[in-house]
C-alpha positions, 0 to 999 in steps of 0.5 A: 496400479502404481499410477491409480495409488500415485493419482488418488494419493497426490488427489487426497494430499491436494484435498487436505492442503486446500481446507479452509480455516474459518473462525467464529463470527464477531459478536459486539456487545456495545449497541450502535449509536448514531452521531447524526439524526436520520433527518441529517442523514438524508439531507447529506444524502441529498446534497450528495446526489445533487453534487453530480458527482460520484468518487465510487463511478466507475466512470469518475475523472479524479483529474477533471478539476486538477490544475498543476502548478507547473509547466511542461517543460518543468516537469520534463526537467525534472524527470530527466534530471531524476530518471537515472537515479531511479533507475538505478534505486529500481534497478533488479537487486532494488538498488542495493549496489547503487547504494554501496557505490555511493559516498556517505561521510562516515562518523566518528567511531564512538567507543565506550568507557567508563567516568574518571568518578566511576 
């Protein structure tokens, strides 16, 4: 009897905590106004279509017209030079004692006072 009151009781809270909040629709009082003639629309469309290509294609190759400005072996260069800081700026606490580790130059403490006019 204890487990059917338990099972129905965590059911009910389950049910109560899953309801979902909507809100009222947004209504825009200002009526839409086109900056384009659908005559331009259609042409843009057009030119769109005749381009060959499509951002939003699943199958769209965003690097086929890339080419980099440098060599292999720079970018190689560089990634091992940088990987250990990143590393460590990644690490699991997020870098956080990587950061304490490092040297900062401290300022000048500033202290606050009053005018010699005051």
């Amino acid at each position: 009897m204890n487990r059917y009151i338990l099972s129905s009781l965590l059911a009910l809270t389950a049910a109560a905590t899953t309801s979902a909040f909507g809100d009222d629709i947004t209504i825009d009082n200002q009526p839409f106004v086109s900056s384009l003639s659908r005559s331009e629309v259609m042409s843009d469309l057009r030119q769109f279509k005749q381009a060959g290509h499509n951002p939003w294609d699943q199958n769209y190759d965003q690097l086929s017209n890339f080419t980099s400005s440098k060599t292999r072996a720079q970018v190689t260069a560089e990634f091992l030079q940088s990987r250990d800081e990143v590393a460590r700026l990644t690490a699991e606490d997020s870098g956080s004692s990587a950061l304490v580790r490092t040297t900062h130059a401290i300022a000048a403490p500033v202290i606050a006072h009053r005018m010699a006019d005051e």
